[in-house]
C-alpha positions, -999 to 999 in steps of 0.1 A, spaced: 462 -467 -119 466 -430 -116 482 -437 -76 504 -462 -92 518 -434 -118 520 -412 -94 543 -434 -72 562 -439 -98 565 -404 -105 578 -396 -75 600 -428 -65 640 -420 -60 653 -450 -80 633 -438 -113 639 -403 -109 676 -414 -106 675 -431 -139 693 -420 -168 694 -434 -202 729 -443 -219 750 -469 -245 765 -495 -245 781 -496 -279 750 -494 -300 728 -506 -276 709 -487 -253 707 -488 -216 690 -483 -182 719 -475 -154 719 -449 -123 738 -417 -121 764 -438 -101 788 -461 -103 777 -493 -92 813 -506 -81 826 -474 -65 799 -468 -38 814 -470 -9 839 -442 -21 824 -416 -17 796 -400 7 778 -384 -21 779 -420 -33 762 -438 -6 739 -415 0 725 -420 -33 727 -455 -33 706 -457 1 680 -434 -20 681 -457 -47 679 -489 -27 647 -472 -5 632 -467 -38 638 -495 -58 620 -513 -25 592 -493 -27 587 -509 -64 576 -537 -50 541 -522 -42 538 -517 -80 523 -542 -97 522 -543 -139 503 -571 -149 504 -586 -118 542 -586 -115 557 -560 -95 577 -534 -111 607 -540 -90 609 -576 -105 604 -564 -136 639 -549 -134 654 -577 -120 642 -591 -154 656 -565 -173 692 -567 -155 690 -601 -163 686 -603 -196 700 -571 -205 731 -578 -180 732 -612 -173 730 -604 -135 768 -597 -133 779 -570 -111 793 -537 -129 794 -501 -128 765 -499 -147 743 -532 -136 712 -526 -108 727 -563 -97 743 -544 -63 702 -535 -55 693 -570 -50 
């Protein structure tokens, strides 16, 4: 378990988290915008650091359930899988 916190720790697409609103309800997006990637370097190189980490959440299982599926769950039900500036639905 302690590995697995460790990982997490140090993976790029949780370090690039950032907490936010969305109206009165609270959110999970990245420090980018999810429809204006390719518009920037500074952009794309983030998202490729975000993409190699998110991938890397596959090796961490929760449950049984790896912890890259469990935010495919979240954008799912917190996003409804649509594609938006602030929606991890560009990842998968």
């Amino acid at each position: 378990m302690e590995e697995a916190n460790n990982l997490v720790k140090r993976n790029n697409f949780i370090k690039g988290l950032v907490s936010g609103n969305d109206g009165n309800i609270p959110l999970y997006k990245l420090d980018i915008d999810m429809l204006s990637i390719d518009k920037s370097p500074i952009s794309k190189m983030k998202y490729q650091k975000y993409l190699d980490g998110f991938i890397d959440l596959h090796n961490i299982l929760i449950n049984g359930t790896s912890l890259a599926d469990w935010f495919m769950v979240y954008n799912l039900v917190r996003n409804k899988n649509n594609y938006g500036r602030d929606r991890f639905t560009t990842l998968f």
